[in-house]
C-alpha positions in Angstrom: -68.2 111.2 -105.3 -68.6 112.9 -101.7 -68.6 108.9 -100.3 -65.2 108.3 -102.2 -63.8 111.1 -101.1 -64.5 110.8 -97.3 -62.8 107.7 -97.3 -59.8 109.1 -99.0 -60.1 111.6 -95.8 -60.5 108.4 -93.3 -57.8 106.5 -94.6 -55.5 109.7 -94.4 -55.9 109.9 -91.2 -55.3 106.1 -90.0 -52.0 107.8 -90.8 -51.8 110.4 -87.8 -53.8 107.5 -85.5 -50.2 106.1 -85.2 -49.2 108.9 -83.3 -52.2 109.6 -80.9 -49.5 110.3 -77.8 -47.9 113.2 -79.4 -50.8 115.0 -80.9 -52.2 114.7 -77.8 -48.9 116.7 -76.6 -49.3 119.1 -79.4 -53.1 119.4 -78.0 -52.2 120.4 -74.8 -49.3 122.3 -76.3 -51.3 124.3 -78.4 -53.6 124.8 -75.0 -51.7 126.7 -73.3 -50.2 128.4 -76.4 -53.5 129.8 -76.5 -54.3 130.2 -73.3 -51.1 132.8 -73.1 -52.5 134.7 -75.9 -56.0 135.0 -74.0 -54.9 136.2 -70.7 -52.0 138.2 -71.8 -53.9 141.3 -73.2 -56.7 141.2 -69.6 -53.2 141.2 -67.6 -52.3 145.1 -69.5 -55.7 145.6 -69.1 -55.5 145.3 -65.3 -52.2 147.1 -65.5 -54.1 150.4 -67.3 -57.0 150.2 -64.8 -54.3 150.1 -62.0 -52.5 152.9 -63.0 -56.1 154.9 -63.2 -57.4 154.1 -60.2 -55.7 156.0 -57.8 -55.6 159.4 -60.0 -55.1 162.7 -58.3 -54.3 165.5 -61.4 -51.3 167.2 -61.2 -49.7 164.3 -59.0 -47.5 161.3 -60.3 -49.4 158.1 -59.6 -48.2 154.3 -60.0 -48.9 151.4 -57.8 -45.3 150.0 -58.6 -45.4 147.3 -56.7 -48.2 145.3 -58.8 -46.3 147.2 -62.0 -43.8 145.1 -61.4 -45.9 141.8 -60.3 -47.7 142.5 -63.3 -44.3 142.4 -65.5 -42.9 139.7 -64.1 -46.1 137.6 -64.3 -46.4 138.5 -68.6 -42.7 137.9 -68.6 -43.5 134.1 -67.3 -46.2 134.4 -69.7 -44.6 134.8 -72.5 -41.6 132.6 -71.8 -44.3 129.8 -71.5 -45.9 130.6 -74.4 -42.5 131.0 -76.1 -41.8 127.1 -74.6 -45.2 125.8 -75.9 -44.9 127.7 -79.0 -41.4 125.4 -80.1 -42.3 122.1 -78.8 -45.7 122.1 -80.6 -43.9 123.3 -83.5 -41.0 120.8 -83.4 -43.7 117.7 -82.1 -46.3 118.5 -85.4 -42.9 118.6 -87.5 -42.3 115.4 -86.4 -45.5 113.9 -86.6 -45.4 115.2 -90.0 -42.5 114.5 -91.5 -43.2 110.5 -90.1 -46.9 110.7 -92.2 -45.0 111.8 -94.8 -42.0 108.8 -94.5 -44.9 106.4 -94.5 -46.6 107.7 -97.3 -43.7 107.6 -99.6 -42.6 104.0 -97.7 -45.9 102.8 -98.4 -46.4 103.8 -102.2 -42.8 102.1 -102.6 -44.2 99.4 -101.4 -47.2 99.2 -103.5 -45.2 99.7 -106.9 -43.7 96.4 -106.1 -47.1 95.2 -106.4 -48.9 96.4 -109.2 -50.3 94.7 -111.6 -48.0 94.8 -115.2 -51.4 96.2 -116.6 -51.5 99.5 -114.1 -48.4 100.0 -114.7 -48.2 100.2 -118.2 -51.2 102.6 -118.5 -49.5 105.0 -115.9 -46.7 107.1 -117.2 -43.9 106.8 -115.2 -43.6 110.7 -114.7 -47.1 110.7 -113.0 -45.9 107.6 -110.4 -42.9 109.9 -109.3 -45.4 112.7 -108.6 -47.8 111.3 -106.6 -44.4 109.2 -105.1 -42.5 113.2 -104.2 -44.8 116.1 -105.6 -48.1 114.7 -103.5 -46.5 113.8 -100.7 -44.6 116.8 -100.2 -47.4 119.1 -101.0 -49.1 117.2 -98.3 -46.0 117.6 -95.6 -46.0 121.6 -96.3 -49.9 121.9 -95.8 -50.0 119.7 -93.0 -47.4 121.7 -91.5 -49.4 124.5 -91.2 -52.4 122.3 -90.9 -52.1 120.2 -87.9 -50.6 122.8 -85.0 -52.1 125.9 -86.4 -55.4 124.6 -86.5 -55.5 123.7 -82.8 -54.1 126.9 -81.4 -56.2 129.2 -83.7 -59.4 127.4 -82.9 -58.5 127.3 -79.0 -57.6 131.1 -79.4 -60.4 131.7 -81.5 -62.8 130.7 -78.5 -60.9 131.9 -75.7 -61.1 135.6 -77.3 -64.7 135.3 -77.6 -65.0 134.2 -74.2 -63.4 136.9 -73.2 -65.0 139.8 -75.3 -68.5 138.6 -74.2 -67.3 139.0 -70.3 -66.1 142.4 -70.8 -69.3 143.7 -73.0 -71.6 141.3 -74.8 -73.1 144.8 -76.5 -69.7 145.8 -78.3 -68.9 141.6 -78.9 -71.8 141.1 -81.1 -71.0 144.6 -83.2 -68.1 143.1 -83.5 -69.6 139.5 -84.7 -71.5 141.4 -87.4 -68.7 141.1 -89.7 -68.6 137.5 -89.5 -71.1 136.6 -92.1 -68.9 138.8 -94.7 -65.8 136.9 -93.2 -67.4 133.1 -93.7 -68.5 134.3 -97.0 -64.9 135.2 -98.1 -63.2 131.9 -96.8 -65.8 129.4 -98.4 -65.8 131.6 -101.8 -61.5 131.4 -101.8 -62.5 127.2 -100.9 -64.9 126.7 -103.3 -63.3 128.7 -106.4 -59.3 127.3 -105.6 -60.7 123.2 -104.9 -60.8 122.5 -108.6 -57.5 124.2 -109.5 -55.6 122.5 -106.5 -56.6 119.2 -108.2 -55.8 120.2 -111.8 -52.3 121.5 -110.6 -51.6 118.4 -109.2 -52.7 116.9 -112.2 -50.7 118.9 -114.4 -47.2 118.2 -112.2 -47.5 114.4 -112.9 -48.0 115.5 -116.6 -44.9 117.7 -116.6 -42.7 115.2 -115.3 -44.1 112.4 -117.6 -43.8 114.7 -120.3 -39.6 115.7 -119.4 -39.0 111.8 -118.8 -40.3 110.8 -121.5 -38.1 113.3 -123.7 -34.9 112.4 -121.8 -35.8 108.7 -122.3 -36.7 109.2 -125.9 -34.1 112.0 -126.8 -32.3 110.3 -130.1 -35.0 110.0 -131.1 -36.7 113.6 -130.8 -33.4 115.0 -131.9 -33.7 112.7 -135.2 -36.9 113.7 -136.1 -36.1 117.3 -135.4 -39.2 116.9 -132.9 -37.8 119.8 -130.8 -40.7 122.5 -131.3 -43.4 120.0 -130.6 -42.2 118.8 -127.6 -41.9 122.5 -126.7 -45.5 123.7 -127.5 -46.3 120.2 -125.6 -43.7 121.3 -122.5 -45.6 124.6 -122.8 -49.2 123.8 -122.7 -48.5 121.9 -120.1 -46.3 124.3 -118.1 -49.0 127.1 -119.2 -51.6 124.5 -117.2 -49.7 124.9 -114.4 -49.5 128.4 -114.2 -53.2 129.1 -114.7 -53.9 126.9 -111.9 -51.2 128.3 -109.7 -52.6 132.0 -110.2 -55.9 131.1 -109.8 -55.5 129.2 -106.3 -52.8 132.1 -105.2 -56.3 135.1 -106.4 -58.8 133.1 -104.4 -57.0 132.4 -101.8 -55.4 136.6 -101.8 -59.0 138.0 -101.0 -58.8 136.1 -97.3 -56.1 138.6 -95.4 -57.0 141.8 -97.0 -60.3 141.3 -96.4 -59.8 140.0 -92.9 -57.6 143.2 -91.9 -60.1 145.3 -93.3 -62.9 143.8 -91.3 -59.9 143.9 -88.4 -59.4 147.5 -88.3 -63.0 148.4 -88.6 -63.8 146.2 -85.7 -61.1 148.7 -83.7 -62.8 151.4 -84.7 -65.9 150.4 -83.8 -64.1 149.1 -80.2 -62.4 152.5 -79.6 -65.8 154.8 -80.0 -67.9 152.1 -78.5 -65.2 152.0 -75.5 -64.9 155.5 -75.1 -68.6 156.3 -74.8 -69.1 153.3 -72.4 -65.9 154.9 -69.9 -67.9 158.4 -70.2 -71.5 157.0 -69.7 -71.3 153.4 -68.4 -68.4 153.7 -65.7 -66.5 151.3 -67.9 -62.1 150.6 -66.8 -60.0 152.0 -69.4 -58.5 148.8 -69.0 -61.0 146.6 -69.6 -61.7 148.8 -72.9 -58.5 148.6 -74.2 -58.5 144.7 -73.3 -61.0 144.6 -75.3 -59.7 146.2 -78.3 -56.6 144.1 -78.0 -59.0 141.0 -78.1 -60.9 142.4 -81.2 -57.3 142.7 -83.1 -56.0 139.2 -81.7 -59.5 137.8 -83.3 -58.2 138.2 -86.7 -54.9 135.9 -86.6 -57.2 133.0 -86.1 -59.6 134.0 -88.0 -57.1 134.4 -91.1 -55.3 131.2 -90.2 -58.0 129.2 -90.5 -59.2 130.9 -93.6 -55.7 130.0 -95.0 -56.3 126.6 -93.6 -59.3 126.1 -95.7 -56.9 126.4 -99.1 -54.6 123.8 -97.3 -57.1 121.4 -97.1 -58.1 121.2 -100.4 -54.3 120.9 -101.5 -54.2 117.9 -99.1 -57.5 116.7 -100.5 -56.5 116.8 -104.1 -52.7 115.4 -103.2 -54.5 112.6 -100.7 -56.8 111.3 -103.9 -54.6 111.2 -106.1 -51.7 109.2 -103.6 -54.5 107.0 -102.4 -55.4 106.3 -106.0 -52.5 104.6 -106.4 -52.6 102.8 -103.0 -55.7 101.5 -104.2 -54.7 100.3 -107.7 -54.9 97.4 -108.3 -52.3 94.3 -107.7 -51.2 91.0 -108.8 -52.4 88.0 -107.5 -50.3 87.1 -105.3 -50.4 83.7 -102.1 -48.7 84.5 -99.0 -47.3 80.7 -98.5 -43.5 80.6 -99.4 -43.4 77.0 -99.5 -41.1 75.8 -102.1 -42.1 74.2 -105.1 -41.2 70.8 -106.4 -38.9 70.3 -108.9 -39.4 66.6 -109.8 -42.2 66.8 -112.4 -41.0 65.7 -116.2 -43.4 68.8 -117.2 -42.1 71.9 -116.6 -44.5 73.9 -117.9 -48.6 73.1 -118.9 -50.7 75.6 -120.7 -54.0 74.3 -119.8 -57.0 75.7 -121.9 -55.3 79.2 -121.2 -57.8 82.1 -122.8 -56.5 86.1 -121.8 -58.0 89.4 -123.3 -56.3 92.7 -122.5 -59.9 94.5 -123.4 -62.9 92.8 -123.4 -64.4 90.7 -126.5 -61.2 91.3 -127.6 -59.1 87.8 -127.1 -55.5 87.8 -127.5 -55.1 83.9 -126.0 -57.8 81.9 -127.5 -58.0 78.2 -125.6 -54.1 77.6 -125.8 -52.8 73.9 -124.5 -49.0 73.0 -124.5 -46.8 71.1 -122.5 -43.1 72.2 -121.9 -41.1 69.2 -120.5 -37.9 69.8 -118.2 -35.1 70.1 -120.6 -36.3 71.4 -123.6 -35.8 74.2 -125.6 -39.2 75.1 -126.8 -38.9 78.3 -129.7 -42.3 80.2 -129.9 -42.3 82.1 -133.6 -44.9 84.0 -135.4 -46.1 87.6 -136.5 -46.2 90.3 -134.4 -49.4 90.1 -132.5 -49.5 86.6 -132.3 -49.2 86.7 -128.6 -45.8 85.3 -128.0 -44.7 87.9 -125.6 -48.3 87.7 -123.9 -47.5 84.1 -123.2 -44.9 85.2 -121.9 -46.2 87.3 -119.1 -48.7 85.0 -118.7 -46.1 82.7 -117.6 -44.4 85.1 -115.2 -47.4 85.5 -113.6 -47.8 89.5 -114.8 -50.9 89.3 -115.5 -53.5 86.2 -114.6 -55.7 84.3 -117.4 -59.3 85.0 -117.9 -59.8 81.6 -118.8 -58.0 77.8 -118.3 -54.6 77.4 -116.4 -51.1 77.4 -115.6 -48.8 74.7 -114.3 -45.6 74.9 -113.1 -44.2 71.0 -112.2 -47.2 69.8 -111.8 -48.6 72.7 -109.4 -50.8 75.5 -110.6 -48.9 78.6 -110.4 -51.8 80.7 -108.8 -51.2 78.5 -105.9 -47.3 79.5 -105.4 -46.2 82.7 -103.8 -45.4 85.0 -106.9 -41.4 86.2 -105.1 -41.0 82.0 -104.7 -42.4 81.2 -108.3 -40.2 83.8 -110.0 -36.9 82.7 -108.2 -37.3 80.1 -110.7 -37.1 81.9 -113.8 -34.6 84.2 -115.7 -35.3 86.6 -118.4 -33.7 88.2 -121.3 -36.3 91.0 -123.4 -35.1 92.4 -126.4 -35.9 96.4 -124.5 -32.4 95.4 -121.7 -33.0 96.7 -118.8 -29.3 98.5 -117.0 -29.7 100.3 -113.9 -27.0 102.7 -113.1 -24.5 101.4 -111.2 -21.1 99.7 -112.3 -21.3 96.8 -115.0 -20.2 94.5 -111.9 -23.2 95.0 -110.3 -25.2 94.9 -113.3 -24.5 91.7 -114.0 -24.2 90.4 -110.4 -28.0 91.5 -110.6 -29.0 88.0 -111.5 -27.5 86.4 -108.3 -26.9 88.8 -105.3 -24.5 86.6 -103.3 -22.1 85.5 -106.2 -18.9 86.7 -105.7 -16.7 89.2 -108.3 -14.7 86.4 -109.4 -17.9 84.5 -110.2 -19.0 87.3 -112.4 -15.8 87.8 -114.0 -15.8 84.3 -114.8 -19.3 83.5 -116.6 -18.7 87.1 -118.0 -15.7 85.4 -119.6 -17.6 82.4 -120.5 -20.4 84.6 -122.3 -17.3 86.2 -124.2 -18.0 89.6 -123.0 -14.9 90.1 -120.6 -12.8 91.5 -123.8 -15.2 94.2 -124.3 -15.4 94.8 -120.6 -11.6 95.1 -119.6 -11.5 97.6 -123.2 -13.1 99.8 -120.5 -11.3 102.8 -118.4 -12.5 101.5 -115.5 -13.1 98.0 -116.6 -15.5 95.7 -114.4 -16.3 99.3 -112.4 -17.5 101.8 -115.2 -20.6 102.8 -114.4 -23.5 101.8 -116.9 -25.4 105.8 -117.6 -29.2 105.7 -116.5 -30.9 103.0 -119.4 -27.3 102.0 -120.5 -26.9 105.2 -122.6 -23.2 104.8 -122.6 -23.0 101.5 -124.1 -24.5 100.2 -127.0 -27.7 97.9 -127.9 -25.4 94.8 -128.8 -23.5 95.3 -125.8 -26.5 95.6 -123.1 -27.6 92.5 -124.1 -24.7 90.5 -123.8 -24.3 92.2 -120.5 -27.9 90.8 -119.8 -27.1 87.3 -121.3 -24.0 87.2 -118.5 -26.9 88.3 -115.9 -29.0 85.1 -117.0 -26.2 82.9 -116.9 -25.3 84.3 -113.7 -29.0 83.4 -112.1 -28.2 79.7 -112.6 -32.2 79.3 -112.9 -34.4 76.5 -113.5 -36.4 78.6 -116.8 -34.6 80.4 -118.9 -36.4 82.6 -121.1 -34.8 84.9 -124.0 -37.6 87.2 -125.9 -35.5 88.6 -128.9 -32.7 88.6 -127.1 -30.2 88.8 -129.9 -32.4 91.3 -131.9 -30.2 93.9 -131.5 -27.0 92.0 -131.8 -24.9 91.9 -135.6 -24.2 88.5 -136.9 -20.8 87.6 -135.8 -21.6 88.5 -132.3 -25.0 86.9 -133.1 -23.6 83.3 -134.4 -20.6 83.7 -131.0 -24.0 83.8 -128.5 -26.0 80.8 -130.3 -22.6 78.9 -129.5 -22.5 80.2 -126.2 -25.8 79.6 -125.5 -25.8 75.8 -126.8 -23.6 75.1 -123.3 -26.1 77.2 -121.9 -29.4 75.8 -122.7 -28.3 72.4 -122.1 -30.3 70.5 -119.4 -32.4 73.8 -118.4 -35.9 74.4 -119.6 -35.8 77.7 -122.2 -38.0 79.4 -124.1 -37.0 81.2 -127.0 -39.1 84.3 -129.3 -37.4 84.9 -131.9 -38.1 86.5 -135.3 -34.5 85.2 -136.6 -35.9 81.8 -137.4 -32.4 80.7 -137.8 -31.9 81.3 -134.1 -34.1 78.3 -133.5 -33.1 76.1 -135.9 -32.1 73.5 -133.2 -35.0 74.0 -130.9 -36.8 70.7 -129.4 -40.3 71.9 -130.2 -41.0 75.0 -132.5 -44.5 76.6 -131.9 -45.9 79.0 -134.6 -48.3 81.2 -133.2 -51.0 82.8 -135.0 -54.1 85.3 -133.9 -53.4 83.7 -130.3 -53.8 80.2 -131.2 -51.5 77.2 -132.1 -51.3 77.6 -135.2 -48.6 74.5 -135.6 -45.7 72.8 -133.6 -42.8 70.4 -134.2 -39.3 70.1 -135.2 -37.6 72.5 -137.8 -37.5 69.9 -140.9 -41.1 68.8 -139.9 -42.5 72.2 -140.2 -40.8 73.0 -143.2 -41.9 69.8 -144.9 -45.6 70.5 -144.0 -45.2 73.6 -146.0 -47.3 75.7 -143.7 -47.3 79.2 -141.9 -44.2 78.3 -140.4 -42.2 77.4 -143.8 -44.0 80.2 -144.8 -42.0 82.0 -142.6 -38.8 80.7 -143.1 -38.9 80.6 -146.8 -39.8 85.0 -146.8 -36.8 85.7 -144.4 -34.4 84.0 -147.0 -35.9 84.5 -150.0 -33.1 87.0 -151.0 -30.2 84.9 -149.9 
């Protein structure tokens, strides 16, 4: 565990290697940040023991001359330190804010390539976590993290330094605390690490848990579900809070217990400095230098026992974004070569075998040939593994077993963005993003112009419903199409395939949700359609596929039988089987 977590660690910081020049700048920034805060309080110190020096009782004494030297000096001081203090600031910022860019940039990226199979055993909610929540918790720690860090550790030694040259007696009474001080910081570390990670944890639940009840809110409201999701909404949210109080106690012993140690450290200072004046000839100055020192000791001190909680939020957000940057992804071929269309076979299952958990097939040794041109209808019960042939096909997920040929080439071979150019899709769940119904549709072929989206829109026989509209062509489809209905996403889906113009067309119960009439107006539609392209139609409506080249009943992942309609229902088999129990009542 401490190996995999290391390299979370070292690949986090390949990150801020990209930016070596400016934290190098913050470096030398924080430098001299620190170096003002050492030498500031030894220049008051030298003022004091100036303003001693030439004492006479009873007589006004000042050497005004270095008074003034003096302040002008601390005023140049502090104007530098006020100058190093804002670009370090403003440089970290940026450094920050750019690891942050590329973390988000990069998990984008890596959505785009995950494999269907991570993706549908990660809630959505827990994606946009790691994608915003992670990344941000990481931004606001490394904010205090990365300039902070430098400057308190520089100041940190520099004070030490400079206690030790003034008295290396009173230095190490004051160094006796530090045991008590390291004990504090790794106890708040070592209690908060386990919450940071479960409050992390519990944010990616939260937001899977309120997506999932917007998604699915018919249906909570119909099963009057409302009080479970609540306790669920709860526990969760009572997760949260538990974590949050715990890391917040840990991490509250660290300043009271720091200011404590603080002001007994200036105790100690001001007797021990008073008896060494009297007895040791010590300056005043240099005594109350010290004491300044001894009080400027603590703001490192507390920052970098504050840093310690920071680091474990950026360890527990860094696993779990790295988590995901390491998931894994779909085969994929860098070539973009394009692929030849002249094949008579458009599609060869060759031997194909695929298990979603092991010793537990869903594909069992499945051959068939697709030729260009035909409409090929794949029925069967649910579980039969028409859908899984499906992805299969589409390359979302790879077989464990046999092969897959697209004209003639094996589709492992073929860039997966080139492969899929080739193919257009209709699922019975439609997919609507929000935007207008335009662009919806237009979805299917970037570059066609509104008119050529008004026109197949037209041909699909959706335009009526369309121009019924307000806004017509430009209403905006709601988030999952919740302003429309089931019927009328997936004629609005239908025009997107149409619109793609591609070689494959493949409808997966694409008219489940669609009445009859409307039903019987597609399948005419479609006819025109289908004709000349390869498609491959699941369907429970065995009517649907009445006219289908090749049928192919699928049962328990197998070929169960295949042929035209009459054939099948001559044969008297699963298929007619099939048939004969959908119109039994008819």
């Amino acid at each position: 565990m401490k190996t995999k977590k290391e390299n979370y660690f070292k690949k986090f910081f390949k990150y801020a290697s990209e930016y070596k020049f400016l934290i190098a700048l913050i470096t030398i920034f924080s430098v001299l940040e620190s170096f003002v805060g050492i030498i500031s309080p030894k220049i008051f110190g030298d003022i004091i023991t100036s303003l001693f020096a030439d004492a006479v009782p009873g007589q006004p004494f000042a050497n005004y001359d270095y008074i003034f030297k003096s302040v002008y000096m601390l005023t140049a001081v502090y104007l530098l330190f006020a100058s190093c203090k804002s670009l370090e600031k403003y440089f970290s910022n940026y450094v920050i804010e750019k690891i942050s860019y590329k973390l988000r940039e990069d998990i984008s990226k890596k959505i785009n390539k995950l494999s269907l199979g991570y993706i549908e055993e990660t809630s959505y909610g827990d994606i946009m976590s790691r994608t915003f929540n992670d990344t941000e918790a990481i931004s606001f720690a490394l904010t205090s993290f990365l300039g902070d860090t430098l400057s308190s550790v520089f100041m940190g030694a520099g004070v030490i330094y400079m206690m030790f040259s003034i008295s290396w007696e009173m230095s190490l009474l004051s160094f006796l605390s530090f045991p008590v001080i390291g004990f504090v910081i790794f106890l708040s570390a070592f209690k908060s690490k386990k919450y940071y990670k479960e409050y992390r944890e519990s944010i990616g639940k939260i937001n899977s848990c309120t997506e999932e009840s917007f998604s699915g809110y018919e249906t909570l409201k119909s099963f009057g579900a409302e009080k479970s999701f609540e306790e669920k909404f709860n526990k969760i949210s009572g997760s949260i809070y538990k974590c949050e109080w715990k890391t917040d106690f840990y991490s509250s012993f660290i300043a009271p217990v720091m200011g404590f140690v603080g002001n007994f450290n200036s105790i100690i200072s001001c007797v021990l400095g008073g008896y060494f004046v009297v007895l040791r000839g010590f300056s005043v100055g240099n005594i109350s230098a010290f004491i300044a020192y001894s009080a400027n000791l603590n703001d490192p001190l507390i920052t970098i026992g504050s840093l310690a909680n920071s680091w474990q939020n950026i360890s527990a957000a860094s696993e779990r974004i790295f988590n995901i940057l390491n998931a894994p992804e779909e085969e994929t071929v860098e070539s973009l070569g394009s692929v030849d269309l002249n094949s008579d076979v458009a599609v060869e299952f060759k031997n194909v075998k695929f298990e979603y958990k092991e010793n537990t097939p869903v594909i069992e040794d499945l051959s068939l040939k697709i030729k260009k041109g035909d409409t090929v209808a794949i029925v069967g019960e649910t579980g039969a593994g028409k859908t899984t042939l499906v992805n299969l096909l589409l390359k979302f997920y790879t077989p464990n077993g046999g092969s897959i040929d697209f004209m003639g080439q094996n589709i492992r071979k073929i860039n997966n963005f080139e492969y899929r150019k080739h193919f257009g899709i209709v699922t019975q769940d439609c997919w609507l993003y929000k935007d207008t119904i335009m662009e919806n549709i237009r979805y299917g072929n970037l570059k066609a112009s509104d008119k050529e989206v008004k026109k197949v829109a037209k041909f699909i026989g959706v335009d009526h419903f369309i121009e019924s509209l307000p806004d017509g062509y430009e209403t905006i489809v709601e988030e999952g199409g919740a302003n429309i209905s089931e019927g009328q996403k997936q004629l609005l889906c239908i025009a997107r395939l149409v619109l793609s113009n591609s070689d494959v067309l493949i409808l997966d119960e694409a008219t489940a949700a669609i009445d009859t009439h409307t039903e019987i107006q597609i399948q005419n539609v479609l006819k025109f359609v289908l004709e000349g392209k390869t498609s491959i139609i699941i369907a429970h409506r065995l009517s649907t596929i009445k006219n289908a080249d090749v049928i192919v009943v699928m049962d328990k992942g197998k070929i169960a039988e295949m042929g035209k309609h009459n054939e099948l229902i001559n044969k008297n088999g699963l298929y007619s089987e099939l048939y004969k129990s959908q119109f039994k009542n008819v």
